[in-house]
DOGUNU-622541 format. One record per residue: residue in one letter; x, y, z of N, C-alpha, C, O, CB in turn; residue number from 1. Coordinates in Angstrom, 2 decimals, always signed. Glycine has a CB too. Example, Ala and Ser with C-alpha at 12.3 -4.5 7.8 and 13.67 -1.06 7.14 Angstrom:
2
code; nx; ny; nz; cax; cay; caz; cx; cy; cz; ox; oy; oz; cbx; cby; cbz; pos
A; +13.19; -5.69; +7.80; +12.30; -4.50; +7.80; +13.20; -3.30; +7.80; +14.24; -3.32; +8.46; +11.31; -4.47; +9.05; 1
S; +12.85; -2.25; +7.08; +13.67; -1.06; +7.14; +12.90; +0.03; +7.87; +13.41; +1.14; +8.04; +14.08; -0.60; +5.72; 2
# end
This chain:
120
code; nx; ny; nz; cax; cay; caz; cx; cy; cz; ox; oy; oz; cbx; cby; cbz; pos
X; +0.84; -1.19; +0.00; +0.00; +0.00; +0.00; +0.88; +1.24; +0.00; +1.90; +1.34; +0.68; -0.95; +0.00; +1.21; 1
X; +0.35; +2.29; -0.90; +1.28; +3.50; -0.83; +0.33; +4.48; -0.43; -0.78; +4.65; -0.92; +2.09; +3.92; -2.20; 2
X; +1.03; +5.29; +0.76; -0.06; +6.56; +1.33; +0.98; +7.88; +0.87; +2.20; +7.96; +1.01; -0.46; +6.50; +3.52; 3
X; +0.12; +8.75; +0.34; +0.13; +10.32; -0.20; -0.14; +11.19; +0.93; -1.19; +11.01; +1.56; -1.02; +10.66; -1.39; 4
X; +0.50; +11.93; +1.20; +0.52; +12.91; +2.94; +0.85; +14.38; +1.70; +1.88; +14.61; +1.06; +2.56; +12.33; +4.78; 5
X; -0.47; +15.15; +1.71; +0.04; +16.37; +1.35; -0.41; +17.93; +2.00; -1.52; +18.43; +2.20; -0.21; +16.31; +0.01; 6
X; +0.63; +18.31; +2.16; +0.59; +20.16; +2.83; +0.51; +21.30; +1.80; +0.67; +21.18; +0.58; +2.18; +20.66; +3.71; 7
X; +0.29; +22.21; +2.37; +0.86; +23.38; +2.35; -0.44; +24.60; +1.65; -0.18; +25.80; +1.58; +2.37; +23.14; +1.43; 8
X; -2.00; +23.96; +1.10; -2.49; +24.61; +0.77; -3.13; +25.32; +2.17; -3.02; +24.98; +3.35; -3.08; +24.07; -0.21; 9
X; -3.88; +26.50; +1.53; -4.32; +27.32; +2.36; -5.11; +28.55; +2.06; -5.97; +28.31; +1.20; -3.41; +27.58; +2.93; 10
X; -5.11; +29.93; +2.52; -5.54; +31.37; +2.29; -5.17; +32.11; +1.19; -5.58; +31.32; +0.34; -5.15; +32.11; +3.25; 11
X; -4.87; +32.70; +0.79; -4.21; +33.70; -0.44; -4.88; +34.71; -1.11; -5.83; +34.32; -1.79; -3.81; +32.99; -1.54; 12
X; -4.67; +35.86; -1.11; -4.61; +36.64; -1.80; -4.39; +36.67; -3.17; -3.29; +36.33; -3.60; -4.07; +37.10; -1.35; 13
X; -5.42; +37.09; -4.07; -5.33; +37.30; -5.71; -3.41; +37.59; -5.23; -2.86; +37.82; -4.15; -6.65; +39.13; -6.68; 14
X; -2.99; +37.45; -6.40; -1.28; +37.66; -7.09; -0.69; +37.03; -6.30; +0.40; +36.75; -6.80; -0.47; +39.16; -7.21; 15
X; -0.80; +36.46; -4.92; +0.01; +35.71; -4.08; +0.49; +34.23; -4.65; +0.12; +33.79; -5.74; -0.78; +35.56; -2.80; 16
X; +1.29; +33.60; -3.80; +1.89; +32.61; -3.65; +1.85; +31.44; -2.83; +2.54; +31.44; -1.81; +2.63; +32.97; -3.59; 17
X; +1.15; +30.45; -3.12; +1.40; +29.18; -2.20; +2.60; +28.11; -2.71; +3.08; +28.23; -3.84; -0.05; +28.32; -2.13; 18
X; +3.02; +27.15; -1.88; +3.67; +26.03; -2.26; +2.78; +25.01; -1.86; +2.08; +25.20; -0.87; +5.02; +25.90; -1.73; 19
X; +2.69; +23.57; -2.72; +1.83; +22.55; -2.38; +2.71; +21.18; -1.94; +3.64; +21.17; -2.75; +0.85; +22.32; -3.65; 20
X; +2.82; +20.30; -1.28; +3.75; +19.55; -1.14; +3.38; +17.98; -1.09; +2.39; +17.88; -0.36; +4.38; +20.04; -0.09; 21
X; +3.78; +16.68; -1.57; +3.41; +15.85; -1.72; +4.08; +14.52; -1.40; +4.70; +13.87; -2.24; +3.11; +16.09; -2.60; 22
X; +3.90; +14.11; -0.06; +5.50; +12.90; -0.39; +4.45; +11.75; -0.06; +3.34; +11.66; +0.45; +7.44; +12.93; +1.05; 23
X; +5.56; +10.78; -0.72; +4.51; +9.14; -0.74; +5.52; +8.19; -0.06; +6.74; +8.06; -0.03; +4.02; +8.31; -2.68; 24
X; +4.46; +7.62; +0.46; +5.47; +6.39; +1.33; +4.95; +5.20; +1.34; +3.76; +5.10; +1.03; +5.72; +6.62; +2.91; 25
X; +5.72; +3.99; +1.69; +4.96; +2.66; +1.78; +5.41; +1.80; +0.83; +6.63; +1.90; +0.67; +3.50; +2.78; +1.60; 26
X; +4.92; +1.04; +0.20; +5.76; -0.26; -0.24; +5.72; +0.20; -1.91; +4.95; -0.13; -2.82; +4.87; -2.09; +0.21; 27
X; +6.96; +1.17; -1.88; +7.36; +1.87; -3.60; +8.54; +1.02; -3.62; +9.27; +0.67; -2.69; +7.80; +3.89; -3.88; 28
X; +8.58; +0.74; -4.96; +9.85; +0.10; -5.70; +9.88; +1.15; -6.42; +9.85; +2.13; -5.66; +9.84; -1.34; -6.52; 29
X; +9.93; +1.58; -7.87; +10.16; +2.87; -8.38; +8.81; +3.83; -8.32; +7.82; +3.45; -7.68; +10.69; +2.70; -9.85; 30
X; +8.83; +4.93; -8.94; +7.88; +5.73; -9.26; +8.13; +6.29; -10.69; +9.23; +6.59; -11.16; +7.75; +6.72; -8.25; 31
X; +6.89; +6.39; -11.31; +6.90; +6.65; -12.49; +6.42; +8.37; -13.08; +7.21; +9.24; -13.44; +6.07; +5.53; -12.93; 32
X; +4.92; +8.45; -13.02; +4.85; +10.30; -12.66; +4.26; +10.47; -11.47; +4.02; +9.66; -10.57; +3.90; +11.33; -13.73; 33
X; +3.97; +12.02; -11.62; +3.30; +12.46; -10.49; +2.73; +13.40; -10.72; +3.26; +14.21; -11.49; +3.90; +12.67; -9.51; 34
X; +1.64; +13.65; -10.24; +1.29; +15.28; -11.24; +0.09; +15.81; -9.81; +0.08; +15.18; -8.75; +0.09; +14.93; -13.61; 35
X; -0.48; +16.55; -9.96; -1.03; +17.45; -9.45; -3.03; +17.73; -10.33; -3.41; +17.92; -11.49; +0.28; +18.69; -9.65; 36
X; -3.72; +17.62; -9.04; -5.00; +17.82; -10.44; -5.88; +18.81; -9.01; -5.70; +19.01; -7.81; -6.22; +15.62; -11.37; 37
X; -6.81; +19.17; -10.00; -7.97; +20.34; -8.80; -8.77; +19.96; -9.17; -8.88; +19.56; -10.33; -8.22; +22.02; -8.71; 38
X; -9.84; +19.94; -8.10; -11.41; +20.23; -8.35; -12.29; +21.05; -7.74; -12.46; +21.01; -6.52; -12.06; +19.27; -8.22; 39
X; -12.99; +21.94; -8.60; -13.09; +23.15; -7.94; -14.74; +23.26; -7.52; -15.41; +22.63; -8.34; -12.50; +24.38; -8.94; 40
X; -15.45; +23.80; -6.62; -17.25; +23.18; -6.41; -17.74; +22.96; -7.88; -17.17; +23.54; -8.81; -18.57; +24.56; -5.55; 41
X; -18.66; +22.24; -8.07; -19.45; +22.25; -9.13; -18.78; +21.62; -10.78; -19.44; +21.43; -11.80; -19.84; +23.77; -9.13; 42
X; -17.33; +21.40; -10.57; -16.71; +21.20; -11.76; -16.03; +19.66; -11.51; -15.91; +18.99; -10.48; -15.63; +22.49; -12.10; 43
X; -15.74; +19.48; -12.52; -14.80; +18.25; -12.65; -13.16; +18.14; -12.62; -12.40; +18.96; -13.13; -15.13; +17.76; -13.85; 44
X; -12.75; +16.83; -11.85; -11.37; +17.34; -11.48; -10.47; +17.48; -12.71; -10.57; +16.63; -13.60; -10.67; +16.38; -10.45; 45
X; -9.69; +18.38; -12.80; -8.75; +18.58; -13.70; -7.61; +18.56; -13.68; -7.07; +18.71; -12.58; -8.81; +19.30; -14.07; 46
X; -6.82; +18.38; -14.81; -5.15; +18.03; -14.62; -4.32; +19.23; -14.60; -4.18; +20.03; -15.51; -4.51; +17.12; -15.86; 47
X; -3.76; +19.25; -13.38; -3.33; +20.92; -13.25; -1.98; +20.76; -14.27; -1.77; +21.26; -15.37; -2.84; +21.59; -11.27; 48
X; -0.96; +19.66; -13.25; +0.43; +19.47; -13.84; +0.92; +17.91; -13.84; +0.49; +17.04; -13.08; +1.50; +20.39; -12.97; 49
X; +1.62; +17.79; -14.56; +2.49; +16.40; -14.20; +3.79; +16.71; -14.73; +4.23; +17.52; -15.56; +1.90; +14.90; -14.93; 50
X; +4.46; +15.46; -13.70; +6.57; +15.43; -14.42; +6.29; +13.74; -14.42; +5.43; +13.09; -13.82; +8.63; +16.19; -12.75; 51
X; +7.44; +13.29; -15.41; +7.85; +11.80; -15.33; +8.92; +11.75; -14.70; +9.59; +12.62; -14.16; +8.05; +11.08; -16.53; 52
X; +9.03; +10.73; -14.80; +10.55; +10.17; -14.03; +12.08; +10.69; -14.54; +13.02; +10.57; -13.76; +10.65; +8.43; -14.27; 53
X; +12.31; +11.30; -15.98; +12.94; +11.47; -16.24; +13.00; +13.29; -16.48; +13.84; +13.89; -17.15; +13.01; +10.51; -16.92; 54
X; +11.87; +13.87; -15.71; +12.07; +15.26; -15.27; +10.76; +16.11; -16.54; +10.02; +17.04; -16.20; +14.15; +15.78; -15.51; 55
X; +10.77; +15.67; -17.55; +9.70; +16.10; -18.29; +8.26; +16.56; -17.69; +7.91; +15.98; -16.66; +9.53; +15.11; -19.12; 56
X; +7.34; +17.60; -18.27; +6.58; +17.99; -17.37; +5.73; +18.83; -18.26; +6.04; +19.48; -19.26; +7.26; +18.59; -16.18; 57
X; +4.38; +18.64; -17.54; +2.83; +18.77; -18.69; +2.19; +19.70; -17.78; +2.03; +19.74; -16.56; +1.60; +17.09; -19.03; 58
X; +1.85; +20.46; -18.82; +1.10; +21.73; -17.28; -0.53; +22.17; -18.14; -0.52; +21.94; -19.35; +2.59; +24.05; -16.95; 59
X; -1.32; +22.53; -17.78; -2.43; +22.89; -18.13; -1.99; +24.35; -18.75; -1.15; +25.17; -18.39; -3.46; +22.81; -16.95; 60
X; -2.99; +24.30; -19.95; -3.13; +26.14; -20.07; -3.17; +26.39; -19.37; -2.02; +26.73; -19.09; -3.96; +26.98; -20.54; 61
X; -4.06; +26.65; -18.23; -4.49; +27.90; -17.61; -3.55; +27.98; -16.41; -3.76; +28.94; -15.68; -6.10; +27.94; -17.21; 62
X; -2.71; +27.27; -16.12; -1.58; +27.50; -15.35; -0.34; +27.98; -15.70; +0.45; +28.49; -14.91; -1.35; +26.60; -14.88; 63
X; -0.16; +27.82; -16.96; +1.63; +27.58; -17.90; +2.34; +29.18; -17.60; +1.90; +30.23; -18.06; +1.43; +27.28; -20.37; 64
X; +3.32; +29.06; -16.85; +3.98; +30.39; -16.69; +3.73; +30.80; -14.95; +4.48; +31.45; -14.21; +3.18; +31.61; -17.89; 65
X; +2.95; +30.44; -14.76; +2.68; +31.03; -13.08; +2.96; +29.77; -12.33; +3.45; +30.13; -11.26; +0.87; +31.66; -12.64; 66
X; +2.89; +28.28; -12.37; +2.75; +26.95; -12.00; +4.06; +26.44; -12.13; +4.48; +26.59; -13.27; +1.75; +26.19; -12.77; 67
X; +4.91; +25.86; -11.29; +6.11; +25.03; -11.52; +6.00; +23.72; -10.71; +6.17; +23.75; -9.49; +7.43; +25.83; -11.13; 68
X; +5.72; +22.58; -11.35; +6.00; +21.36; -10.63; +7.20; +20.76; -11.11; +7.73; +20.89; -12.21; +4.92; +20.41; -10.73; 69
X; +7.67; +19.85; -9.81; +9.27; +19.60; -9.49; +8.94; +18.46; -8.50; +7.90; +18.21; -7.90; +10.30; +21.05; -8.73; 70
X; +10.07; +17.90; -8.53; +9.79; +16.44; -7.98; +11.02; +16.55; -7.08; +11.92; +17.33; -7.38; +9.76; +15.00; -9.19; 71
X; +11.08; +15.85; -6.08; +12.52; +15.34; -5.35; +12.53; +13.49; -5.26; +11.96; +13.04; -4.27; +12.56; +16.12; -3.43; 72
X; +13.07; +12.58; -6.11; +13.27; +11.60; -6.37; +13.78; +11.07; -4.70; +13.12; +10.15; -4.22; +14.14; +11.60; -7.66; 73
X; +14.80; +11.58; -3.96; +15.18; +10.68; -2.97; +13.93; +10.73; -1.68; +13.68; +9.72; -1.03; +16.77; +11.14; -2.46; 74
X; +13.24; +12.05; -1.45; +12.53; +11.74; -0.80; +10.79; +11.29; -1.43; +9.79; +11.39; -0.73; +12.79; +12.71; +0.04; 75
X; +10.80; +10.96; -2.47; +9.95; +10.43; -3.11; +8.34; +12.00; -3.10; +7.11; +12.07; -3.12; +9.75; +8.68; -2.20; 76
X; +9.18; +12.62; -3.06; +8.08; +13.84; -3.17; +7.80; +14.87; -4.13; +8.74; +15.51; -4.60; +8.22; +14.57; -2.25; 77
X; +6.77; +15.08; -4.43; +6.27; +15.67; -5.39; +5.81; +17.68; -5.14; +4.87; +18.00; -4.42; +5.00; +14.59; -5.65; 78
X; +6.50; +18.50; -5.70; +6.31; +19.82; -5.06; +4.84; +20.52; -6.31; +4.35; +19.99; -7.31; +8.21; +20.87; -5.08; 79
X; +4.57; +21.79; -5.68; +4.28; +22.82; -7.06; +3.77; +24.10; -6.60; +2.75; +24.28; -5.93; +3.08; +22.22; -8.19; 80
X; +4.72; +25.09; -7.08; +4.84; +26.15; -6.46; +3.95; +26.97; -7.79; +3.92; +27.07; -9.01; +6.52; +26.54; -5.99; 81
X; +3.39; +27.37; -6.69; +2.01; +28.82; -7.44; +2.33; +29.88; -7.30; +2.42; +30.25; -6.13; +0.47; +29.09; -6.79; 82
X; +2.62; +30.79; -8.27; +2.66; +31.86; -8.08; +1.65; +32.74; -8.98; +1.30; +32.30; -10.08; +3.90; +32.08; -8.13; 83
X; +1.27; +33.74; -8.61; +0.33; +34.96; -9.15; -0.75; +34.28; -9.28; -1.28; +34.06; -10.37; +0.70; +35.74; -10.52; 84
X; -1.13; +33.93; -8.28; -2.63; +32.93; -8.21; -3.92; +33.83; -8.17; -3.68; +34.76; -7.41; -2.73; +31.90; -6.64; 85
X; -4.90; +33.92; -8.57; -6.10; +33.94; -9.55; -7.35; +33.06; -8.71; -7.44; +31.91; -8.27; -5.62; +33.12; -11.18; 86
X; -8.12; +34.10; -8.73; -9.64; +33.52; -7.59; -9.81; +31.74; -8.52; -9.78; +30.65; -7.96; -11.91; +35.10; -7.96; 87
X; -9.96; +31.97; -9.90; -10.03; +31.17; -10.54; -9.08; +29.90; -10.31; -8.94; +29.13; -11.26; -10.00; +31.75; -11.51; 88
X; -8.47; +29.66; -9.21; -7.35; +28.92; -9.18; -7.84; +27.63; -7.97; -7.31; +26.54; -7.78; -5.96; +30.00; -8.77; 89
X; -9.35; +28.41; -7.12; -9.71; +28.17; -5.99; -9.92; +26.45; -6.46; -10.12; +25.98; -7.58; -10.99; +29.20; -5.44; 90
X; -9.83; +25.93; -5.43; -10.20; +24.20; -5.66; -9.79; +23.46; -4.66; -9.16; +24.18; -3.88; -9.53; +23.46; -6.92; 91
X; -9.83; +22.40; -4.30; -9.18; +21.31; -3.82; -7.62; +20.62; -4.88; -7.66; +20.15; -6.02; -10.52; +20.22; -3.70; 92
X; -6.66; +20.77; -4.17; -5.88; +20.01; -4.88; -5.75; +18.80; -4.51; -6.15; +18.44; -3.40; -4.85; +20.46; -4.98; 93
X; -5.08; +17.84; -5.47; -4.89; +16.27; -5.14; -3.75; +15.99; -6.06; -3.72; +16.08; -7.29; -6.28; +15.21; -5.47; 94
X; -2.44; +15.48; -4.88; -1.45; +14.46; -5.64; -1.74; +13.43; -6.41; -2.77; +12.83; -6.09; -0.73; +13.87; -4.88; 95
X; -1.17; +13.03; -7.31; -1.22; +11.45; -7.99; -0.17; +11.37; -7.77; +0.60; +12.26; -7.42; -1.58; +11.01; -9.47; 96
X; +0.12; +9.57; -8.03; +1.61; +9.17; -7.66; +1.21; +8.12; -8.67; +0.02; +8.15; -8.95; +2.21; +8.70; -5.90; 97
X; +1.97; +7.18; -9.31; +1.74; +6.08; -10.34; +3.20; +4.98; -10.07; +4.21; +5.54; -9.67; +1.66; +6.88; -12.14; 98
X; +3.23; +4.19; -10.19; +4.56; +3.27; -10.28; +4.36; +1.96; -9.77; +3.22; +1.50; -9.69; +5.76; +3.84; -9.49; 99
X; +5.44; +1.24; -9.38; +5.43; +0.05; -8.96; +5.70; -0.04; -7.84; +6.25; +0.80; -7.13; +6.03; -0.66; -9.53; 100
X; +5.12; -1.70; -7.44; +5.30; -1.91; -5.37; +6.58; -2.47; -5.84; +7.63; -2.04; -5.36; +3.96; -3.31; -4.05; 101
X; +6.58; -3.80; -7.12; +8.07; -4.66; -7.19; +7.89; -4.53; -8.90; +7.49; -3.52; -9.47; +8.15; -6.71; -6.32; 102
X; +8.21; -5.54; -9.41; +8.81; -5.93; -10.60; +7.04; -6.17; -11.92; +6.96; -6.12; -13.15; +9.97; -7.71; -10.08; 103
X; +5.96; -6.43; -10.82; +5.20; -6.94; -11.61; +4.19; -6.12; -11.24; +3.55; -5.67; -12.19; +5.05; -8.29; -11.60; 104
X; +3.66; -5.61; -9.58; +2.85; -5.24; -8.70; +2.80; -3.20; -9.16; +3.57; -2.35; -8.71; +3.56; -5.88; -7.00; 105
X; +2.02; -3.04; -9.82; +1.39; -1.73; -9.75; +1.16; -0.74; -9.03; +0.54; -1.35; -8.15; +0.66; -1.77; -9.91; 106
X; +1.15; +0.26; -8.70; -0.13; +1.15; -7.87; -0.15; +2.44; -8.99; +0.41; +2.73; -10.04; +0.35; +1.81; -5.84; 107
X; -1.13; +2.98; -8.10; -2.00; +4.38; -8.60; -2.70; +4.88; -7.17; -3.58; +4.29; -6.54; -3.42; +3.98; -9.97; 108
X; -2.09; +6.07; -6.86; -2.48; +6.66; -5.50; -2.86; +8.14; -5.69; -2.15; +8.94; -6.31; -1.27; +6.55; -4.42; 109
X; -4.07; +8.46; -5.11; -4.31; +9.71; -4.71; -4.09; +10.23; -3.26; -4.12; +9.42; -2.33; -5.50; +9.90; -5.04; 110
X; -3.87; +11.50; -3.03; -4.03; +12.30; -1.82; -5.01; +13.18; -1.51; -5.60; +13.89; -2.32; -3.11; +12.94; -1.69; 111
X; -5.26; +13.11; +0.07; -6.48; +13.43; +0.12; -7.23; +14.93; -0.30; -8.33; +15.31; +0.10; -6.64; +13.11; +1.29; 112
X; -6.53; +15.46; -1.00; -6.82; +16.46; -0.90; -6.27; +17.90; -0.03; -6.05; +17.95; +1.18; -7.71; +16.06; -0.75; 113
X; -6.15; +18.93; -0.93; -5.65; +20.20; +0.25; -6.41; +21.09; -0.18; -6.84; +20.82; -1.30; -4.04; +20.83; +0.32; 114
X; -6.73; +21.95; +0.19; -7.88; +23.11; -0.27; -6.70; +24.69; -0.47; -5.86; +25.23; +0.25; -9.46; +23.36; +1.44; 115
X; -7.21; +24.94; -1.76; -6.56; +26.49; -1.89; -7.78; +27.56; -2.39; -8.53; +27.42; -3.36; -5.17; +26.51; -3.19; 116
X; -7.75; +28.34; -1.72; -8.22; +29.50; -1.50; -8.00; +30.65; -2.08; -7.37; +31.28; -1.23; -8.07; +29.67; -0.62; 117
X; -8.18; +31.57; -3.32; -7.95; +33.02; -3.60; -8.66; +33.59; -3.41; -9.67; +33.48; -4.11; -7.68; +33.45; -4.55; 118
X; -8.63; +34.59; -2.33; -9.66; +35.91; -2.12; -9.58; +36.82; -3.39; -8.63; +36.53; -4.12; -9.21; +36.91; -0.71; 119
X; -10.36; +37.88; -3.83; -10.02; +39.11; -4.97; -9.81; +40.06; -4.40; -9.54; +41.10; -5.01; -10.98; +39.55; -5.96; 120
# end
């Protein structure tokens, strides 16, 4: 079993800055991507960002330029720093994690969720 522990959302101010943070633990053999998705009341969740394993990285329009996701491989954690954030930005975020337990054994993990907030 792999558990997703994520921080750091919160309050903000239109043009402000949060960091979101994501580390996974539990029975990982490698990891493959990781990405980042929101869902905001009333809408469907969406794919904010993702990186692969080899550092490559997929970002939504409506983030590209203000959004940086970044990974730290040794502690198996997944970052993504917001900047000039936008009422429109408001949602629940949720880690993904994807990879293997061993050689044959799969997973696909979400986190529970962090809530971000832009006031105008």
């Amino acid at each position: 079993q792999v558990q997703l522990v994520e921080s750091g959302g919160g309050l903000v101010q239109a043009g402000g800055s949060l960091r979101l943070s994501c580390a996974a633990s539990g029975n990982i053999f490698s990891i493959n991507a990781m990405g980042w998705y929101r869902q905001a009341p009333g809408k469907q969740r969406e794919l904010v960002a993702t990186i692969m394993g080899d550092g490559s990285t997929n970002y939504a329009d409506s983030v590209k330029g203000r959004f940086t996701i970044s990974r730290d491989n040794a502690k198996n954690t997944v970052y993504l720093q917001m900047n000039s954030l936008k009422p429109e930005d408001t949602a629940v975020y949720y880690c993904n994690v994807n990879g293997r337990r061993g050689l044959i054994s799969r997973f696909d993990s979400w986190g529970q969720g962090t809530q971000v907030t832009v006031s105008s």
